[in-house]
C-alpha positions, 0 to 999 in steps of 0.5 A: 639455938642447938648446935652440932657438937662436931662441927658447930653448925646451927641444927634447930632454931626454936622460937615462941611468938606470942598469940592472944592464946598464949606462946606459939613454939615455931622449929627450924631444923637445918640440915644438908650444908654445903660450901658456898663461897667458902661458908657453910650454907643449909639446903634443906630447912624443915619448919614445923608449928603447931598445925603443919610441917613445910620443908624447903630444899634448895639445888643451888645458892648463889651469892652477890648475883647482879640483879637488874635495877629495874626489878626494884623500880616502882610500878608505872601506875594502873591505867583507868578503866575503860567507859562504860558503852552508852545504851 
């Protein structure tokens, strides 16, 4: 993990994950902090590994937001096909 000296908000997170062809280095790098609620969140994070980059930039975060119960209910099951027309 870095941190910014001046504020002490985390930059960069390295990590390494293990491949049957040895380490593999994934980097996050945060940047664009804001207050939400009163803490220092990032919106902007930049992912880099060994064959890509993908940025993620947020326009708002919103916290504790009241979610509908319903969205975490299990799925009614599939219905069963319909029977093949007799010939």
């Amino acid at each position: 993990m870095y941190f910014d000296t001046q504020s002490g908000l985390l930059t960069r997170l390295l990590r390494y994950s293990d491949s049957p062809v040895g380490r593999i280095p994934t980097q996050i790098d945060y940047a664009d902090y804001r207050a939400v609620s009163g803490v220092k969140m990032p919106f902007r994070w930049t992912m880099t590994w060994l064959d890509g980059r993908s940025t993620i930039e947020l326009s708002e975060i919103q916290p504790n937001v009241a979610m509908d119960a319903a969205r975490f209910a299990r799925p009614s099951p599939a219905s069963p096909p319909a029977p093949a027309p007799q010939k």
